[in-house]
MARTORMAR-640635 format. One record per atom (N, C-alpha, C, CB): y, z, x; residue in one letter. Coordinates in steps of 0.05 Angstrom, whole numbers, plus 5000, padded with zeros to 4 digits. Glycine has a CB too. Example, Ala and Ser with C-alpha at 12.3 -4.5 7.8 and 13.67 -1.06 7.14 Angstrom:
% MARTORMAR-640635
488651565264A;491051565246A;493451565264A;491151815226A;495551425257S;497951435273S;500151575258S;498851145282S;
% end
This chain:
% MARTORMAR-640635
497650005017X;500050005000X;502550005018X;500050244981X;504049765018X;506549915033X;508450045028X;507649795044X;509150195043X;512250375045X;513650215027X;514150375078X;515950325022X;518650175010X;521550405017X;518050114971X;520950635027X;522450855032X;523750835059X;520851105028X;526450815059X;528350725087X;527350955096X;532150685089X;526750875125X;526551045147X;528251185154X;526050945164X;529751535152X;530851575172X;530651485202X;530651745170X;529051505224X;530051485243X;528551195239X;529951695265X;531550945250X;530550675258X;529850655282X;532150465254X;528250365285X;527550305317X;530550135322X;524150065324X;530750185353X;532050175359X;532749745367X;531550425375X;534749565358X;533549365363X;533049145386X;534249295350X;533549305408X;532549295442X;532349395451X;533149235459X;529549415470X;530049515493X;529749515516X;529849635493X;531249265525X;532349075549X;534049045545X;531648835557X;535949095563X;539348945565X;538748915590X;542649125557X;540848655603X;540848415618X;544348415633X;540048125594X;544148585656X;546148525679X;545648195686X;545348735708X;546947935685X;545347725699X;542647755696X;545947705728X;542047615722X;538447625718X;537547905722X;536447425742X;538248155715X;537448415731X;536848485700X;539948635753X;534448595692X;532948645668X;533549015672X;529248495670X;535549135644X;536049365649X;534149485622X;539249415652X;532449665625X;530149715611X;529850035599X;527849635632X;530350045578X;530750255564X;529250535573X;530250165539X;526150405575X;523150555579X;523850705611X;519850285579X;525250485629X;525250585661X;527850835662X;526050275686X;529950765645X;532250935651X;531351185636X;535350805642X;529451205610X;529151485597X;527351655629X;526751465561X;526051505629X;523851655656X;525751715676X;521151435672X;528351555687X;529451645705X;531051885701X;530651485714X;532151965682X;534352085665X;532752315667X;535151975634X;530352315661X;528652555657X;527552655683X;526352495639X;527752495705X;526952585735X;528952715739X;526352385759X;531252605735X;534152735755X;534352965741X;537452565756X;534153085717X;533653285703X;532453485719X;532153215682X;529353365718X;526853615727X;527853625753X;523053545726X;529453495777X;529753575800X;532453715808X;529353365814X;533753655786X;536553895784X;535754125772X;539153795765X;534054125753X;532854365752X;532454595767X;531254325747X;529454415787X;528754545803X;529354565829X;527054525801X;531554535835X;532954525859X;534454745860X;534554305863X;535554775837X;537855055829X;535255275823X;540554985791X;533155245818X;530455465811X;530455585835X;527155345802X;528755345857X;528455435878X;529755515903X;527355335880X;531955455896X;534555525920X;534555815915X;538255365914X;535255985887X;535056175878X;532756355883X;535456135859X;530156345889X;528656375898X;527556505929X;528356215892X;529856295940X;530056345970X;528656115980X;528956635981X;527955835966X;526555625986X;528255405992X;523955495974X;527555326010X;529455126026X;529454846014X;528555086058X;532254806003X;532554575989X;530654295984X;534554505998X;531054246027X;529954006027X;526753966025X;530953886049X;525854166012X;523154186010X;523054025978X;521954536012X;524754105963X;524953975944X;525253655942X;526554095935X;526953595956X;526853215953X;525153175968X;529352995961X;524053255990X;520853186011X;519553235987X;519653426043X;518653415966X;516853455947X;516653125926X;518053745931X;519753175924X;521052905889X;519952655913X;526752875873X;519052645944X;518952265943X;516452285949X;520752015967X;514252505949X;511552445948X;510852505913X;509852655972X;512152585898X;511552695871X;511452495854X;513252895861X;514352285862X;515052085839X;513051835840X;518251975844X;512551805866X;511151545860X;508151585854X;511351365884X;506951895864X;504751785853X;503951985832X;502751725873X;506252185813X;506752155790X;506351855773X;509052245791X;508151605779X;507951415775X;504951335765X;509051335794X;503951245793X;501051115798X;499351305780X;499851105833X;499551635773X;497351665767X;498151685732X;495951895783X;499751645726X;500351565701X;499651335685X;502551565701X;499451095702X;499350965701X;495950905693X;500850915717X;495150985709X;492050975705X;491551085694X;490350995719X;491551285681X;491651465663X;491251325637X;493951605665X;493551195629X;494051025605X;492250775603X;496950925605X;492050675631X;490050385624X;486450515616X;489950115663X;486350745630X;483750875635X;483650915602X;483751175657X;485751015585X;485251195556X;486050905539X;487951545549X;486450735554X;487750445532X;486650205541X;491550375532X;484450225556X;482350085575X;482849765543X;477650335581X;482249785520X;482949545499X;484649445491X;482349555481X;487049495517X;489749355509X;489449175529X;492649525508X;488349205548X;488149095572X;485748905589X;488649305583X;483749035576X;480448895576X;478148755554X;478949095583X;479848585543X;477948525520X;478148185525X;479148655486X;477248055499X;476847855502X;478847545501X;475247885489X;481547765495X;484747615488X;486147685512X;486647745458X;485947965517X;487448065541X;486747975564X;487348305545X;489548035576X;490047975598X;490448195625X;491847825591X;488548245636X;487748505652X;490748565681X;483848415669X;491648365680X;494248295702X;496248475692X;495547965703X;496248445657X;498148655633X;498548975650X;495648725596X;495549045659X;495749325663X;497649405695X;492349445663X;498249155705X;500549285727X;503549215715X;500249125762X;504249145690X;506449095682X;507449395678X;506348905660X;507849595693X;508749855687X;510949845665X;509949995712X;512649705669X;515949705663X;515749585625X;518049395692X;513349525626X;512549455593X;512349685572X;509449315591X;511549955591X;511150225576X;508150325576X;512150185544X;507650465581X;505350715588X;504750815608X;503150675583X;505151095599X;505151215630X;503751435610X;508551295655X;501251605622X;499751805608X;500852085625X;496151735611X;501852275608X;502752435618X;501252625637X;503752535602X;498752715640X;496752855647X;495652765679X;494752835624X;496252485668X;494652255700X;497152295720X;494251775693X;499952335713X;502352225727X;502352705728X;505651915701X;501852845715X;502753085734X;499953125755X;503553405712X;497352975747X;496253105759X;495352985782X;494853215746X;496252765797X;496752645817X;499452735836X;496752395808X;501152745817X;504652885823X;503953095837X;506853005793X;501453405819X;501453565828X;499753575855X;501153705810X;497453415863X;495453355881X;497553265906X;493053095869X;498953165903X;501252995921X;502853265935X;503652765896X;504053405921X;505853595927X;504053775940X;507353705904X;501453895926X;500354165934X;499054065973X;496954275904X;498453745976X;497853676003X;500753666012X;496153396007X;502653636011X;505953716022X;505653966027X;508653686001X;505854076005X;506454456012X;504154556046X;504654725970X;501254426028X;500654596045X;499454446076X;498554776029X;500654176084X;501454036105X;503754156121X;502053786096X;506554306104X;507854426116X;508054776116X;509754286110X;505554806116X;504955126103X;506755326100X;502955266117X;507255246071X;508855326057X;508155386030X;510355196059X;508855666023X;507055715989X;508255545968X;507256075974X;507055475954X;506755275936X;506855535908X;503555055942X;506955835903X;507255875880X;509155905872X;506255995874X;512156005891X;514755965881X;515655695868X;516456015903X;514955475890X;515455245882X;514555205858X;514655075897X;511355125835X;510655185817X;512055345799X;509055245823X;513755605807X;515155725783X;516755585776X;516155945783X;518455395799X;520955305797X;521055055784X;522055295820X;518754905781X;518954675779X;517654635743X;517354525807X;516454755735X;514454745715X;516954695685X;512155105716X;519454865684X;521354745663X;523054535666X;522854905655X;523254525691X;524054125699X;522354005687X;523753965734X;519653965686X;517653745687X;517053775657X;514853775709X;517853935640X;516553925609X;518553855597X;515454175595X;522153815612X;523953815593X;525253535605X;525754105591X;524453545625X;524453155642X;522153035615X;522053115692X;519653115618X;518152985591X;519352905566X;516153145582X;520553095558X;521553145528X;523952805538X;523653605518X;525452845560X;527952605559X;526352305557X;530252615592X;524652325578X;522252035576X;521551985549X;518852085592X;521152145531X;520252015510X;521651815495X;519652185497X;523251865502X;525251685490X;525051355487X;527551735505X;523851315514X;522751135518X;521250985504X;521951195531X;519651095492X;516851045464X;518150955442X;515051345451X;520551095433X;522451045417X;523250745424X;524551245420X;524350645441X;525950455448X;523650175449X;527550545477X;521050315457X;518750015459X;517550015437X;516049995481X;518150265416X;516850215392X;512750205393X;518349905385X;512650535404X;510350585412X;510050785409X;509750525431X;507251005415X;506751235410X;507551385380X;507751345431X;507651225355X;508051265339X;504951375324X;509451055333X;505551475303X;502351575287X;501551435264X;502251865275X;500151485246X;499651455226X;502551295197X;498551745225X;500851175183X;503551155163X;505151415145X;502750955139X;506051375143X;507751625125X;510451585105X;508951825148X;510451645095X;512751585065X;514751815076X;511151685023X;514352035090X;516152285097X;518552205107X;514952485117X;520552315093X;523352225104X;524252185128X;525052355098X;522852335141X;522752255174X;521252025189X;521752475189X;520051865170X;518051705178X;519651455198X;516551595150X;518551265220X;519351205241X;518850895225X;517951345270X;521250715225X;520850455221X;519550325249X;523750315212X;517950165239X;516849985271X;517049765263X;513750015285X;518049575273X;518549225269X;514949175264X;520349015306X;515448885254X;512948845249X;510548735276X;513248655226X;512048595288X;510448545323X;509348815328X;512848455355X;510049035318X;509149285342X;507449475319X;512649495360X;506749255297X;504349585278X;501949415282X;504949705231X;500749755286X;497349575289X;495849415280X;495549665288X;493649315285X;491849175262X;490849345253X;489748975268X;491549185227X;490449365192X;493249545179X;487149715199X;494749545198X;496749695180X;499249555180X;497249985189X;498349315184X;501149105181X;502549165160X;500648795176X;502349175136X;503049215116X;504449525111X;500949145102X;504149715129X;506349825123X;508749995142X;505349965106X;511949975145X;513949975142X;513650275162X;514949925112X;513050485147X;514450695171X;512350915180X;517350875159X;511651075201X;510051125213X;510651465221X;509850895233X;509151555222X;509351815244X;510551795265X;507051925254X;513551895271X;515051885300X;513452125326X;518952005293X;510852075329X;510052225346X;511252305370X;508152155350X;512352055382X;514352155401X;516352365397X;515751965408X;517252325374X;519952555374X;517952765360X;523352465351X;515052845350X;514353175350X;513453215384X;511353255324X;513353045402X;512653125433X;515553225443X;511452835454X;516753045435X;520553135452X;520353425438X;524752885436X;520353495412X;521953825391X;519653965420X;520453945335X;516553915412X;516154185423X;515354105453X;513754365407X;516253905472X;516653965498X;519854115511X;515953705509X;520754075488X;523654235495X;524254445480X;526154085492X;522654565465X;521254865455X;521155035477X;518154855443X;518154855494X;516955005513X;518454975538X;514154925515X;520154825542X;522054835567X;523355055569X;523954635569X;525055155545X;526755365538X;524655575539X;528355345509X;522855635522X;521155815522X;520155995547X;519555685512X;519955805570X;519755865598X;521455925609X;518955715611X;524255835611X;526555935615X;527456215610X;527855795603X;527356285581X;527256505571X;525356715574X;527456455552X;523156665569X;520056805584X;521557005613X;517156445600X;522656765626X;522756805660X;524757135657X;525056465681X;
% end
């Protein structure tokens, strides 16, 4: 049956904008927005603390990239049929900048990455950990945004006033037919920036 009930929140209707040939990409700037976040965070955490700054950006250029990479695999690993079937095109799964990054694959490579830093420069790794843990859930909550903008990570259909319009290129098969969806992304943003504060406050 389809919807017929305007969506509060619309999709957004790009997300690419175009310096010249320089492709400016909605999905890459939420993720960036949300790094510079978790590392201003935890820079002001751990200074306070008593740890030495530059442990922190030595941390953010082994963290980010293979945060990155393991996100990445992450998503093709849990979405292996967007990417391996008999239409697809398996080349798809290094198009990062298209959207998916699995949150779990990208901290727990991030964290594998850092904990061989720390303890390469033996140095405890549990201050660092205190300091860094409400950067990285409230950097999450800004990335999502992202999902929003590619018109992804959405749920189920739903008539609820909050329900998430998705253009028609981007609803699954079988539910072409209807109009607005569960904004799953935005219940990950409320309670990853719940639990950001929550930890904050906790502390």
């Amino acid at each position: 049956m389809q919807t017929t009930i305007l969506a509060n929140i619309p999709s957004p209707p790009q997300g690419v904008w175009y310096l010249g040939p320089l492709p400016i990409r909605a999905y890459a700037v939420s993720i960036m927005v949300g790094i510079v976040l978790a590392l201003w965070l935890t820079h002001r955490r751990y200074v306070a603390r008593g740890g030495n700054a530059d442990m922190v950006w030595d941390a953010a250029i082994v963290a980010i990239p293979a945060g990155i990479i393991g996100g990445r695999i992450y998503h093709v690993i849990t979405d292996a049929d967007k990417y391996f079937c008999d239409t697809c095109n398996p080349v798809d799964a290094l198009k990062i900048t298209n959207g998916g990054l699995g949150i779990w694959g990208a901290v727990a490579l991030g964290a594998l990455a850092v904990w061989a830093l720390f303890r390469y420069r033996k140095v405890p790794l549990a201050p660092f950990a205190d300091s860094v843990a409400p950067g990285i859930i409230l950097g999450q909550a800004v990335g999502r945004l992202g999902n929003w903008f590619n018109q992804e990570l959405f749920g189920r259909p739903t008539d609820l006033p909050w329900g998430l319009y998705v253009d028609p290129q981007y609803r699954p098969v079988g539910y072409e037919s209807y109009d607005t969806f569960q904004p799953t992304f935005a219940y990950e943003m409320v309670w990853n920036t719940i639990g950001g504060f929550v930890l904050l406050w906790a502390e």
